[in-house]
C-alpha positions in Angstrom: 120.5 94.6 113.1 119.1 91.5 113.1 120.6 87.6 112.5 119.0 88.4 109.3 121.8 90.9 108.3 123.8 88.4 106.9 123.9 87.6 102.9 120.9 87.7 100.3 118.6 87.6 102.9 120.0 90.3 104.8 120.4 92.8 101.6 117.1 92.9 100.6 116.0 93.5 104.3 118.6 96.5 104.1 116.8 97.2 101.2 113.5 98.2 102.9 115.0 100.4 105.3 113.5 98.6 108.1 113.9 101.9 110.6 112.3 104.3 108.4 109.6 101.9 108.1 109.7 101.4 111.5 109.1 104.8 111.8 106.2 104.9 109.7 103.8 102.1 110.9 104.2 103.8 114.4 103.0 107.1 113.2 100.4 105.1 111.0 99.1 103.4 114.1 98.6 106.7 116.1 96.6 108.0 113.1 94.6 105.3 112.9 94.3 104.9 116.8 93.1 108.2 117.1 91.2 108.9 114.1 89.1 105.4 114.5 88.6 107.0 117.8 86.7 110.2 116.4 84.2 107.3 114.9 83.6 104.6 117.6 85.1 102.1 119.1 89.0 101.5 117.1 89.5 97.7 115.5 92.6 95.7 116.4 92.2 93.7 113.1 91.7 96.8 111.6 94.5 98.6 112.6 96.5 95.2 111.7 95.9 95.2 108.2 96.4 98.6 108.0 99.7 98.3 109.8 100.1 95.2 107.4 99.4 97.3 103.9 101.6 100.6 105.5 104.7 98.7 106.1 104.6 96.8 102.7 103.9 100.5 100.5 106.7 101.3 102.5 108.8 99.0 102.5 108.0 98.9 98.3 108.6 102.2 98.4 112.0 102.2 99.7 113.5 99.6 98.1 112.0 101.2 94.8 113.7 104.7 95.8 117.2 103.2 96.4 116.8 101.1 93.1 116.4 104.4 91.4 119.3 106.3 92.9 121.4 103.4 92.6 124.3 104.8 90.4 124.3 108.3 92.6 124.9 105.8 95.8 127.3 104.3 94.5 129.8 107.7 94.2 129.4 108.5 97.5 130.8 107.3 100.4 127.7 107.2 103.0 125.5 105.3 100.8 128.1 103.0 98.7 127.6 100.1 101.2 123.5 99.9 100.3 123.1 96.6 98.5 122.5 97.8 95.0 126.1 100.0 94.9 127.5 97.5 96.9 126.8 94.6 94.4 125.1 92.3 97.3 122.2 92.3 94.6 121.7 93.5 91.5 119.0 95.9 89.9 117.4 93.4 87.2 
């Protein structure tokens, strides 16, 4: 991880599950890539903003999902240390 793993800052990055997102925007960009393709010639600001827009839903998305199954994390053992169970912030 990152020097940003370290206290508030680096829960709420925890929070967005920065490899799954990761994963995402990469599959995003070879969607894009090749569908803009099929169309003409592809956009680099394009692709941008839609890399931009993809890895915020995402990362939205997983902090939202790990909000919700909060109390579940917290009884078991692989996902106690998430921030929410963990108490490095709280759900409010």
């Amino acid at each position: 991880m990152p020097a940003l793993d370290q206290g508030r800052g680096g829960a709420y990055w925890r929070l967005t599950k920065p490899g799954i997102t990761r994963l995402v925007m990469v599959t995003a960009a070879a969607g894009y890539w090749l569908g803009a393709r099929a169309f003409g010639e592809p956009s680099v600001v394009a692709l941008l903003h839609t890399l931009l827009g993809t890895g915020l839903v995402v990362s939205g998305t997983n902090a939202l999902n790990q909000w919700w199954e909060r109390d579940a994390d917290a009884r078991m053992r692989r996902t106690a240390a998430r921030p929410l169970p963990a108490g490095a912030l709280r759900p409010g």
